[in-house]
C-alpha positions as CSV (number, residue, x, y, z in Angstrom):
1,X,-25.2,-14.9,-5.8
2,X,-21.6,-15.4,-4.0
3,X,-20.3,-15.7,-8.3
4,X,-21.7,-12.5,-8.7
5,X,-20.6,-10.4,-5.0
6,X,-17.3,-12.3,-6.1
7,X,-16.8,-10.9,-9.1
8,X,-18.0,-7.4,-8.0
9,X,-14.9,-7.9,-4.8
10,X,-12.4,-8.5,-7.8
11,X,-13.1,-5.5,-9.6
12,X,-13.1,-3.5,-6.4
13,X,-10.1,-4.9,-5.3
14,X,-8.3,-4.3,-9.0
15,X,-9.9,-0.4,-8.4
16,X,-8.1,-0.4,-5.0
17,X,-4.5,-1.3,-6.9
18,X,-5.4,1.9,-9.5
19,X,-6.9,4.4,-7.8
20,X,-7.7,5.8,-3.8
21,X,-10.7,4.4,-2.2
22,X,-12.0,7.7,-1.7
23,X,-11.9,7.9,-5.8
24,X,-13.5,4.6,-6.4
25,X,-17.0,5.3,-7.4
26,X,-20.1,2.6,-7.4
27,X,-20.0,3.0,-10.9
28,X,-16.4,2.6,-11.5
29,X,-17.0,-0.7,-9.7
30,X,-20.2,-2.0,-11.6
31,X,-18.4,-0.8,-14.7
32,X,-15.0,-2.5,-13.9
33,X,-17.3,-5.7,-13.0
34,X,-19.4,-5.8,-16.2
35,X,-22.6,-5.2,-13.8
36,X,-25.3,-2.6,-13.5
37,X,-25.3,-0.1,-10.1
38,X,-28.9,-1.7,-9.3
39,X,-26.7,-5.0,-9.1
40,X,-24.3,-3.8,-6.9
41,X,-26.9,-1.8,-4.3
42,X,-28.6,-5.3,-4.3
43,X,-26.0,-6.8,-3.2
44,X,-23.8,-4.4,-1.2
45,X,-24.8,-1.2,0.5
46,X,-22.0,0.6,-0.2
47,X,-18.0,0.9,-0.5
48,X,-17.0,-0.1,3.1
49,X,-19.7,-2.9,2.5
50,X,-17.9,-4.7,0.0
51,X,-14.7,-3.6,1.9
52,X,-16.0,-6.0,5.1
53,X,-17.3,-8.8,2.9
54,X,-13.7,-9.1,1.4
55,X,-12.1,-8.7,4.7
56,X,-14.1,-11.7,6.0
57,X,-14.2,-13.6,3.1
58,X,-10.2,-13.4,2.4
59,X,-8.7,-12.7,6.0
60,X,-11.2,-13.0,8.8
61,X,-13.0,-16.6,7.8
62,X,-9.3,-17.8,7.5
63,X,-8.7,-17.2,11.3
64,X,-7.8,-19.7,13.6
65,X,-10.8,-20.8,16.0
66,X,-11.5,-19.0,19.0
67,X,-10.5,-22.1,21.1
68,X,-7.1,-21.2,19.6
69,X,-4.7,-19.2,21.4
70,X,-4.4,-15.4,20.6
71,X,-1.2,-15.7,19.7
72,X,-2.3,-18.3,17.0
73,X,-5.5,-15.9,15.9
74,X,-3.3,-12.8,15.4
75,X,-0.3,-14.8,13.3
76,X,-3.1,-15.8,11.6
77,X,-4.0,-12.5,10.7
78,X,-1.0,-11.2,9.3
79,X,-0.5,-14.8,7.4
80,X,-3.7,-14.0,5.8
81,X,-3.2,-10.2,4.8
82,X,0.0,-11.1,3.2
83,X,-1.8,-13.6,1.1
84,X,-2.8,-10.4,-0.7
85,X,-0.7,-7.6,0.7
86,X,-0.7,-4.8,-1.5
87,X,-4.6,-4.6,-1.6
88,X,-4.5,-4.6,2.2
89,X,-1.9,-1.8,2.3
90,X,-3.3,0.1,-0.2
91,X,-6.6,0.3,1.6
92,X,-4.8,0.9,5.1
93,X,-3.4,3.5,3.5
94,X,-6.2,5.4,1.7
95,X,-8.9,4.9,4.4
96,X,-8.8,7.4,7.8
97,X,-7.4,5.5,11.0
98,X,-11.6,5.8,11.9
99,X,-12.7,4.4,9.1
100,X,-10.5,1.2,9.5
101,X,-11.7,0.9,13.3
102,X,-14.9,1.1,12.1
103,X,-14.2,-1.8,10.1
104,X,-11.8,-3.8,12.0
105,X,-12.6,-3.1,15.6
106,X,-15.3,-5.6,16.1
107,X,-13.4,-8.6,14.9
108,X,-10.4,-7.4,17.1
109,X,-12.7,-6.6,20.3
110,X,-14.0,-10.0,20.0
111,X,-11.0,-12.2,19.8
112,X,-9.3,-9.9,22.6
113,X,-12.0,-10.7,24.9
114,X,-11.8,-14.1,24.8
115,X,-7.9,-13.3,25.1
116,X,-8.5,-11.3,28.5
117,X,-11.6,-13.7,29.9
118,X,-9.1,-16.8,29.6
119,X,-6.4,-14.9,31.8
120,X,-8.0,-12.9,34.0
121,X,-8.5,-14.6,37.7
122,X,-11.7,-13.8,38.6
123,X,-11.1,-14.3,42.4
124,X,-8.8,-11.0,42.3
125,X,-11.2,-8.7,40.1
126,X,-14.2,-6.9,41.9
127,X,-16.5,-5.0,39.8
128,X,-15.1,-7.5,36.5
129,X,-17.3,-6.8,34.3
130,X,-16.0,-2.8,34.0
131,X,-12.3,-3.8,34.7
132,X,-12.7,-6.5,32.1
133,X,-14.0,-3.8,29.8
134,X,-11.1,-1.5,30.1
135,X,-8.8,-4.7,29.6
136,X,-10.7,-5.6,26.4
137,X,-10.5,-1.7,25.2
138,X,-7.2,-1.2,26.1
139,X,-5.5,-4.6,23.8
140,X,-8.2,-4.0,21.6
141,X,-6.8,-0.1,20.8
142,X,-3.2,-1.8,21.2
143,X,-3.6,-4.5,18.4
144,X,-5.5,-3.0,16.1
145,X,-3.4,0.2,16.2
146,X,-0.3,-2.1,15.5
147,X,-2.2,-3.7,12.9
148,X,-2.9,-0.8,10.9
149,X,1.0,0.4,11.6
150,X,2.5,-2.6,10.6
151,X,0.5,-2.3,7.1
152,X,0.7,1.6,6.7
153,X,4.7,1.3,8.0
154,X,5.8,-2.2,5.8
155,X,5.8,-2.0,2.4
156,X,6.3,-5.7,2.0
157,X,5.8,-8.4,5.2
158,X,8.5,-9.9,6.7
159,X,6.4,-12.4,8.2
160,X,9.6,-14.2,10.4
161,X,10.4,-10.6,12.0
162,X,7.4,-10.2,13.1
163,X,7.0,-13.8,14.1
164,X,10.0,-13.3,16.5
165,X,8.3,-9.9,18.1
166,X,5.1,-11.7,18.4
167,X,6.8,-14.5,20.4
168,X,8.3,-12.2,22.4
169,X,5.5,-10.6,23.2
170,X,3.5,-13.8,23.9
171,X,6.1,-15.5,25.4
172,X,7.7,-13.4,28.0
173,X,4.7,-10.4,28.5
174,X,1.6,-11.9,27.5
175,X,2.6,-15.4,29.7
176,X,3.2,-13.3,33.1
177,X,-0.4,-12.6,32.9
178,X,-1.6,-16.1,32.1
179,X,1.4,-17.6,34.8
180,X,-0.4,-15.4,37.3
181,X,-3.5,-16.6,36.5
182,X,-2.5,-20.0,36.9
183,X,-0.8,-19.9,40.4
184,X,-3.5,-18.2,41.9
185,X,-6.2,-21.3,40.3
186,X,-3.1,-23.6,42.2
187,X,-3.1,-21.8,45.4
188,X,-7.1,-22.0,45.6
189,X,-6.8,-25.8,45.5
């Protein structure tokens, strides 16, 4: 079965590299695979479908484990959509900011919130669980919106500039939060 969704992500994927997204047709895909339309419904439901199954298949299964640091999962995630960079951008670029949230957000929300749960201090948040919300919405918004920038904006990667800004960003903002976190576990004991 995965020989066959495979081969059906290939042809999609050299679609993408020809033609818009919004252009690419279930047929143009079953033809482009050597399959039938029948085969494709059976195997995805539609377009964005087979869009998600090669995201995790390619990118998101490639991600560092969630006892990893953030920093780690989201240099992962640029590592991995410059293994294949001009597909990514090409569908960054044909698919509304929407439709790429509705595809990418819960993947994002997920590793953010293990992000915000391992800084937050828990003896300075009342009412956490809606605080903790806004937290995970707001980095949520701000990563995945830089995600989607960085691929609309970059025609080719430059993986070691945005290693540097990601330091940055990690070291000296992301670290006051976790630093703050720490000393008040210290001052407890």
């Amino acid at each position: 079965m995965n020989g066959t969704k495979e081969k059906m992500a290939q042809a999609f994927k050299r679609l993408v590299l020809k033609k818009p997204f919004q252009k690419i047709t279930i047929s143009d895909i079953a033809k482009e695979s050597a399959m039938t339309r029948e085969n494709f419904y059976y195997h995805f439901r539609d377009k964005y479908d087979i869009l998600r199954w090669i995201f995790d298949r390619e990118v998101a299964s490639h991600l560092p484990a969630d006892e990893e640091s953030f920093d780690e999962w989201i240099r992962g995630l640029f590592e991995n959509t410059a293994r294949d960079y001009k597909y990514h951008r090409r569908i960054v670029k044909s698919l509304e900011p929407e439709d790429i949230k509705n595809v990418l957000y819960p993947l994002f929300e997920n590793r953010v919130r293990i992000m915000v749960e391992e800084s937050i201090d828990d003896s300075v948040w009342n009412l956490r669980q809606e605080k903790e919300d806004f937290v995970v919405d707001f980095f949520t918004d701000a990563f995945l919106g830089f995600y989607i920038h960085y691929v609309q904006e970059n025609e080719n990667p430059d993986i070691d500039i945005l290693e540097t800004g990601l330091e940055f960003l990690f070291d000296q903002f992301l670290s006051f939060v976790r630093n703050s976190k720490d000393e008040n576990e210290e001052q407890e004991i």
